[in-house]
C-alpha positions in Angstrom: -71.7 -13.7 -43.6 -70.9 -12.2 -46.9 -72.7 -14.3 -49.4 -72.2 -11.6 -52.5 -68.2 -10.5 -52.3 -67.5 -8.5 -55.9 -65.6 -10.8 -58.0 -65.5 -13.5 -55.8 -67.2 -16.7 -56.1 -66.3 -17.1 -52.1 -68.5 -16.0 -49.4 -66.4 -14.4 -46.4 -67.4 -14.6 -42.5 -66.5 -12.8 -39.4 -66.9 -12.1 -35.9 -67.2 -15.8 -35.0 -65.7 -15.1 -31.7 -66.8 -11.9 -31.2 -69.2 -13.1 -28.4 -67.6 -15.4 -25.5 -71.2 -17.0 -25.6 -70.6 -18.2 -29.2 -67.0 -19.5 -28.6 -68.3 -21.5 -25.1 -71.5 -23.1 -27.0 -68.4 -24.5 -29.9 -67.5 -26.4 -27.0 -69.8 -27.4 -25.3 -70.3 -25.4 -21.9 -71.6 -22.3 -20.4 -69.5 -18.9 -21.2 -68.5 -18.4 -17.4 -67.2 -22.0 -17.4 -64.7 -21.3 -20.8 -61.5 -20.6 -18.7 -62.2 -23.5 -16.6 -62.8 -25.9 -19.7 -59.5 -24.7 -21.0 -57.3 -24.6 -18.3 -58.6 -28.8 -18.2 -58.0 -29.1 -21.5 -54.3 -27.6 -21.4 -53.9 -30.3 -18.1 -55.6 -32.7 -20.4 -54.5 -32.8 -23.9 -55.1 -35.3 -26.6 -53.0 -36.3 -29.3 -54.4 -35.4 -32.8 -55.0 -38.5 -35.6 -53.7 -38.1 -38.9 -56.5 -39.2 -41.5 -56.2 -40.2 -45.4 -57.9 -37.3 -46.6 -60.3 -34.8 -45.4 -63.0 -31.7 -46.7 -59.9 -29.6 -47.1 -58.8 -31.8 -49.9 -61.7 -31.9 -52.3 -60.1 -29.5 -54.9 -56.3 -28.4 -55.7 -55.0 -25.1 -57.2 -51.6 -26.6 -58.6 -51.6 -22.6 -60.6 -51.4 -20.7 -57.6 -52.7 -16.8 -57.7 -53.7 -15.9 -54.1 -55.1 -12.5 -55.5 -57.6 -13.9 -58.1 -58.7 -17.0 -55.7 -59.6 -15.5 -52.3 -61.0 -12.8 -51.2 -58.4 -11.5 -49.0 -59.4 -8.3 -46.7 -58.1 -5.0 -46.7 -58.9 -4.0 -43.1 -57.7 -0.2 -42.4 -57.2 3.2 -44.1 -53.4 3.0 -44.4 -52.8 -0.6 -44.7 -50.2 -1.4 -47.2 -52.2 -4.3 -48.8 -54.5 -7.3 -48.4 -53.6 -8.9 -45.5 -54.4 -12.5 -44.4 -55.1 -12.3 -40.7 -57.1 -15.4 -39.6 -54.5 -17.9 -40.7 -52.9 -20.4 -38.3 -49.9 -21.4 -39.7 -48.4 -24.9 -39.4 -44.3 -25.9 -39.5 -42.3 -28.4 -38.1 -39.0 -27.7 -36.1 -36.4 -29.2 -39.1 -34.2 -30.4 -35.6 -36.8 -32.3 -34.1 -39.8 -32.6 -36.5 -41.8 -31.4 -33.4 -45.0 -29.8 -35.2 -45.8 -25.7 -34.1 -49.0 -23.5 -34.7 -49.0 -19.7 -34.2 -51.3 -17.2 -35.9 -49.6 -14.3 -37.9 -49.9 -11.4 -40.1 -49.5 -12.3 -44.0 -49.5 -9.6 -46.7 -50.2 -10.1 -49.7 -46.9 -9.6 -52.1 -47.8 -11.5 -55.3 -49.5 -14.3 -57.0 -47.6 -16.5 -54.9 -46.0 -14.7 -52.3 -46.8 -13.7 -48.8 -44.7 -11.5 -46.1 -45.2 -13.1 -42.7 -44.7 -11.2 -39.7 -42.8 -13.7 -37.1 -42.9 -12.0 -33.3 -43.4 -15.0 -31.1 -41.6 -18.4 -30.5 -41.9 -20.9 -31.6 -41.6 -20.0 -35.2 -39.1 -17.3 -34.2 -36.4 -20.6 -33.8 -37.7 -22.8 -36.1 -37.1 -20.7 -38.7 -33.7 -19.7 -37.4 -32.9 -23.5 -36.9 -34.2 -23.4 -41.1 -32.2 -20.2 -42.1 -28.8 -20.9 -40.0 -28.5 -23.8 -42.0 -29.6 -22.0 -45.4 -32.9 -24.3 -45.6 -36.0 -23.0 -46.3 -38.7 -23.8 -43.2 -41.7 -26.0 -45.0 -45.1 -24.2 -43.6 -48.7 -24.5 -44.2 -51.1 -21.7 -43.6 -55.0 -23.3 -42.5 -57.9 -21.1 -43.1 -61.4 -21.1 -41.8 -60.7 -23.9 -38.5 -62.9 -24.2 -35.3 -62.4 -21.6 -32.4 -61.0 -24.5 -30.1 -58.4 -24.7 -33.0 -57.4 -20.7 -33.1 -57.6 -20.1 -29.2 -55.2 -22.9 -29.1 -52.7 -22.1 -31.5 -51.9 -18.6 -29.8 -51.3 -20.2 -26.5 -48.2 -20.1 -24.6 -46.9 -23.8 -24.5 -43.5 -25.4 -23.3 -41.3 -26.0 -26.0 -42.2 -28.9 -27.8 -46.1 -29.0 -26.6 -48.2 -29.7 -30.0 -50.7 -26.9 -29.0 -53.3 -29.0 -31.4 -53.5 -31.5 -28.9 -55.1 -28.8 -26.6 -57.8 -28.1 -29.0 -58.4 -32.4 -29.2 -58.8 -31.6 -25.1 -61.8 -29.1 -25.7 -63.7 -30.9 -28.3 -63.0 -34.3 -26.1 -61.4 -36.2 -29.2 -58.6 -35.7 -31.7 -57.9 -33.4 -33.8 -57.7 -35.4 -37.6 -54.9 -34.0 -39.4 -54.0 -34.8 -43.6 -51.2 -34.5 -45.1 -50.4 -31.1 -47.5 -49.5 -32.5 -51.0 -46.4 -30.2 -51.5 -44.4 -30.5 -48.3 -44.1 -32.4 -45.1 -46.6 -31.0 -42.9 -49.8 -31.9 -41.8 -53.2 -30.0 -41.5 -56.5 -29.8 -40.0 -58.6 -32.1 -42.2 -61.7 -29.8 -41.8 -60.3 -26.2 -42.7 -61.9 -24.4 -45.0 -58.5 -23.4 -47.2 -54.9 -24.3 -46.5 -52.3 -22.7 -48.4 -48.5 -24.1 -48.7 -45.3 -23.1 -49.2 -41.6 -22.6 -47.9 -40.2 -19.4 -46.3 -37.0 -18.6 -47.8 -33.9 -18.1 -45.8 -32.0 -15.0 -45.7 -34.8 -12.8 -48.1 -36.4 -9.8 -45.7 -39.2 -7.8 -47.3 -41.3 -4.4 -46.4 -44.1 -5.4 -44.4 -46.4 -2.8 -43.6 -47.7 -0.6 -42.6 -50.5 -2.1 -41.2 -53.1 -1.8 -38.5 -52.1 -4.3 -35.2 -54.0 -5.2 -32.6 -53.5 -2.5 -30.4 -54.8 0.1 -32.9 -51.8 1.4 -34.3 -49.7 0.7 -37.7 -46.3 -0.4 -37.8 -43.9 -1.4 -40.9 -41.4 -3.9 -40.1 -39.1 -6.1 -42.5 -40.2 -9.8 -42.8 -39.6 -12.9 -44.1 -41.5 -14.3 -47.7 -43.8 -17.5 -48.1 -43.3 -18.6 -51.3 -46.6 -20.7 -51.7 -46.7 -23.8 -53.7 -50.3 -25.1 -54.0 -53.9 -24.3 -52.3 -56.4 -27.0 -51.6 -59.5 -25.8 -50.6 -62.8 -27.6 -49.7 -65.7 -27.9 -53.0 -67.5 -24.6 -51.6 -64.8 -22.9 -49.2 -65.7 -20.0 -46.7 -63.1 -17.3 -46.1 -62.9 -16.3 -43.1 -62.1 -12.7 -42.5 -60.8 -11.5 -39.0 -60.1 -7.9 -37.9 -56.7 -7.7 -35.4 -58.3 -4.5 -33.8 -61.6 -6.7 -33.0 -63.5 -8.6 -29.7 -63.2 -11.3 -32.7 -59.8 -11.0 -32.4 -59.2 -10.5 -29.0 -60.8 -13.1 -27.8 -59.2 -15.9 -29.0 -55.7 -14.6 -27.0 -57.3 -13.3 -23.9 -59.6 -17.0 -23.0 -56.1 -18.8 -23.3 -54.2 -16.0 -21.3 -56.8 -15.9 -18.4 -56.4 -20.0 -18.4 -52.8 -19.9 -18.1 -52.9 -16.7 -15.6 -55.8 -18.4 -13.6 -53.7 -21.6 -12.9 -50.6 -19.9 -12.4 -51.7 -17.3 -9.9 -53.9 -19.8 -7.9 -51.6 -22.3 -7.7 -49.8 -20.3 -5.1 -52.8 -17.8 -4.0 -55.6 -20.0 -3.4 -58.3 -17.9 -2.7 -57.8 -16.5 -6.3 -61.6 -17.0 -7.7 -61.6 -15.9 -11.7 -59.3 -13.9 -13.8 -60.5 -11.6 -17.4 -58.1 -10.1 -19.5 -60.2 -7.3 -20.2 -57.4 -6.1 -23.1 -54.1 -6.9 -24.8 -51.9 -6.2 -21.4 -54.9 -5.4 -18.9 -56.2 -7.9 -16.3 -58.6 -7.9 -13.6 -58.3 -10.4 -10.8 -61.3 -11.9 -8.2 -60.3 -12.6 -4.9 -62.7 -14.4 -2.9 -62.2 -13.9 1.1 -58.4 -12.9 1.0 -56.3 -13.3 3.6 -53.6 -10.4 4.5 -51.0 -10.1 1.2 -53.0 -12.0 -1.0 -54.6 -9.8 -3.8 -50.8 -7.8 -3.7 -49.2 -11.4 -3.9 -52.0 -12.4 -7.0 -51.3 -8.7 -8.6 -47.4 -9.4 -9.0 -47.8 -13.0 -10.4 -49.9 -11.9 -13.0 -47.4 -8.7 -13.9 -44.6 -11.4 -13.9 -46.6 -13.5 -16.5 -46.8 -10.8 -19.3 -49.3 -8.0 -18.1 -48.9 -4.7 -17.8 -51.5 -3.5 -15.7 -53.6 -5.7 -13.2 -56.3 -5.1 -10.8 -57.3 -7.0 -8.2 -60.9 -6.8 -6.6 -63.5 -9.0 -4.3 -65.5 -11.6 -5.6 -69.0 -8.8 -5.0 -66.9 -7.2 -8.0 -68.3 -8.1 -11.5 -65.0 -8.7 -13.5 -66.6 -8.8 -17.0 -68.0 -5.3 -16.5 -65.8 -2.8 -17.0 -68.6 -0.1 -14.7 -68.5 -2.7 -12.0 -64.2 -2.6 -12.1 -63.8 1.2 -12.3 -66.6 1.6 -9.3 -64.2 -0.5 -7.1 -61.1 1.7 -8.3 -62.9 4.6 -7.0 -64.6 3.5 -3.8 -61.6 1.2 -2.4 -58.7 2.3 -3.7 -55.7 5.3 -2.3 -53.5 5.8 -4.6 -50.4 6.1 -2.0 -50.9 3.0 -0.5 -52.6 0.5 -2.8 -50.5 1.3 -5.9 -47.6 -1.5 -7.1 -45.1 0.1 -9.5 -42.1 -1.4 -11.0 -40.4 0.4 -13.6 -37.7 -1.4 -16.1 -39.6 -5.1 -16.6 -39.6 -6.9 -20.0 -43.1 -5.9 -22.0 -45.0 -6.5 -25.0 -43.5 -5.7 -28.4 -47.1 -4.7 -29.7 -47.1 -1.9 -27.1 -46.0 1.4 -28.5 -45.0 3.1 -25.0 -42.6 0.7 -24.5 -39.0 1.7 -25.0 -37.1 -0.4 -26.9 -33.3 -1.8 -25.6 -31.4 -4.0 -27.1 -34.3 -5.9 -29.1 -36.5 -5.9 -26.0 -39.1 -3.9 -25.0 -39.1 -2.7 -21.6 -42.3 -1.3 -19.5 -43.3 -0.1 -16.5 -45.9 -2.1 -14.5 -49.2 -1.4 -12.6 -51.1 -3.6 -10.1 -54.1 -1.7 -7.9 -55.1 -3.4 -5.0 -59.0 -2.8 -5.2 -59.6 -5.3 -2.4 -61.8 -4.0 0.6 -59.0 -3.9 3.6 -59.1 -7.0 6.0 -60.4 -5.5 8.9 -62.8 -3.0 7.7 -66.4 -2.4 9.2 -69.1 -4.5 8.0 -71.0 -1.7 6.4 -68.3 0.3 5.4 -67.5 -1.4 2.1 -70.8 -3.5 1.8 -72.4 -2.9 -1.7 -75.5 -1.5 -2.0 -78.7 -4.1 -3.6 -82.6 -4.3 -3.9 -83.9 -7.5 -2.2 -84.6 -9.8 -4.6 -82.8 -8.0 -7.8 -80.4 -10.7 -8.4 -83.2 -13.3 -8.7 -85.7 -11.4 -10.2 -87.1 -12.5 -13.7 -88.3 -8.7 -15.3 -89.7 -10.2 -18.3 -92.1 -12.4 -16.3 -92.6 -9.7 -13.7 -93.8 -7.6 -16.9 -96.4 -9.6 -18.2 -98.1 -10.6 -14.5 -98.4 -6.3 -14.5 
């Protein structure tokens, strides 16, 4: 924490999720039972409670100059401004009223102005429902909310799923919502800073260039927030979050490995744990495979979104990236235990990706890093100490 920001009465925070450790203790469980605790809480979800009023509400900017009252980080060398990266934004669908969440990329354009970069659904039809009709789309942009709050809003949900609800399912109770003072939206009652406003239809503005979250910049033309008012709470924390970070990162890859973990065992059983080690990399654990398995568990998990998967045993470490590449080299051949497949639908933040049409198209990768069925009992065995897995070296130390 930032306690002294130059001209800012604000202190700013980051890397509250750097450490999977920190986000599983805001929970309430033990780091290795996260995915677990999620993929029950996406089964499980609980309907948030709108409340009279809330922290968020204890002052209002009616005179609204984003510039001069936050302290809005400029992250990278060529960014083209101030960007606001830790906001979830809020909207309704103006069809159904059904309520979305999604993080995005705002840069700062003005006193009361801010480009937002819309690459995922469900904003992507909301605001086309909004601008087909020549509406503007009412949206509220929360800042400084629980991790249960961010990893949810950046989950893949079922159109119409309130992806709130699954953040009331990992704190066991629901999330209390307020209503914004300026339009019809409602917002977590215990964020720091909520900022709202209306996207204009048919307006497209320069947006970049600015550092993703795969480490490269990009420029693209985006829609404008104009923003209406800011409540804040009496001494607000800004929350400052790098896209290139673990901060980052981890609040997409816990949802992703939920959602790969119970898709993939769901039809392969023996599947044990699943990391998304990176944006489009995943490492899958096996546990006693029968024949076709791990090749089986490697092409589900390409179907749902990844680009390159590797599956290994459950004597495999999946969090350690050593443990992963020491089972590439000792049990893979690359003629046999290879799965290409050129031509698939990819990620749009992935540069190598050719583009067609508005898509992005990529060529997969599974490696089947699985010891072979049949192989001799020694042949594949890892190597230990007796007693290395149990030891305690701090207590050893001090009997020495």
């Amino acid at each position: 924490m930032f306690k002294n920001v130059k001209g800012y009465d604000l202190p700013v925070v980051g890397n509250l999720c750097a450490r999977r450790d920190l986000i599983a203790k805001s929970v309430g469980v033990d780091q290795h039972e996260l995915t677990v605790k999620y993929v029950e809480a996406y089964n499980k979800p609980i309907p948030c409670k709108v409340v009279r009023t809330g922290p968020v509400k204890e002052c209002t900017l009616e005179d609204v100059d984003i510039p001069r009252a936050l302290p809005v980080l400029t992250h990278h060398e060529k960014d083209a401004a101030p960007y606001i990266c830790s906001g979830v934004s809020i909207y309704k669908d103006p069809k159904t009223g059904v309520r979305g969440e999604s993080i995005h990329r705002h840069q700062v354009k003005g006193k009361n102005r801010l480009a937002i970069c819309i690459a995922t659904r469900p904003l992507l039809d909301y605001y086309a429902n909004a601008e087909a009709r020549d509406e503007p789309l009412e949206i509220a942009v929360a800042i400084g909310l629980a991790p249960s709050l961010l990893m949810s809003s950046v989950t893949n949900v079922p159109e119409g799923f309130d992806k709130f609800e699954i953040a009331g399912g990992l704190k066991g109770s629901p999330v209390e919502l307020v209503k914004c003072e300026t339009i019809d939206v409602e917002v977590p009652a215990q964020a720091e800073i909520v900022l709202e406003g209306k996207i204009h239809p048919k307006i497209r503005e320069v947006d970049g260039p600015f550092g993703e979250s795969y480490g490269a910049y990009t420029t693209v033309e985006s829609p404008v927030i104009e923003v209406t008012r800011i409540t804040h709470r009496q001494n607000p924390i800004y929350h400052g979050l790098l896209a290139t970070s673990t901060d980052a990162f981890n609040l997409g890859a816990i949802p992703n490995e939920a959602l790969l973990l119970e898709n993939i065992r769901s039809t392969v059983p023996t599947v044990k744990s699943v990391h998304v080690h990176s944006p489009l990399h995943a490492v899958i654990s096996v546990k006693n495979p029968k024949e076709g398995d791990a090749r089986l568990a490697l092409l589900l998990a390409l179907a749902k979104g990844v680009k390159h998967a590797v599956a290994v045993d459950d004597d495999i470490n999946i969090y350690d990236h050593r443990d992963v590449d020491w089972a590439t080299s000792t049990r893979v051949q690359a003629d046999q235990d290879l799965i290409i497949i050129p031509s698939l639908p990819g990620s749009t933040i992935d540069p190598s990706a050719a583009g067609f049409e508005g898509r992005a198209l990529t060529a997969k990768l599974g490696i089947d890093a699985t010891k072979p069925i049949n192989a001799p009992a020694l042949k594949f065995e890892r190597m230990k100490v007796p007693g290395e897995d149990t030891i305690n070296l701090k207590e050893y130390m001090k009997k020495r």
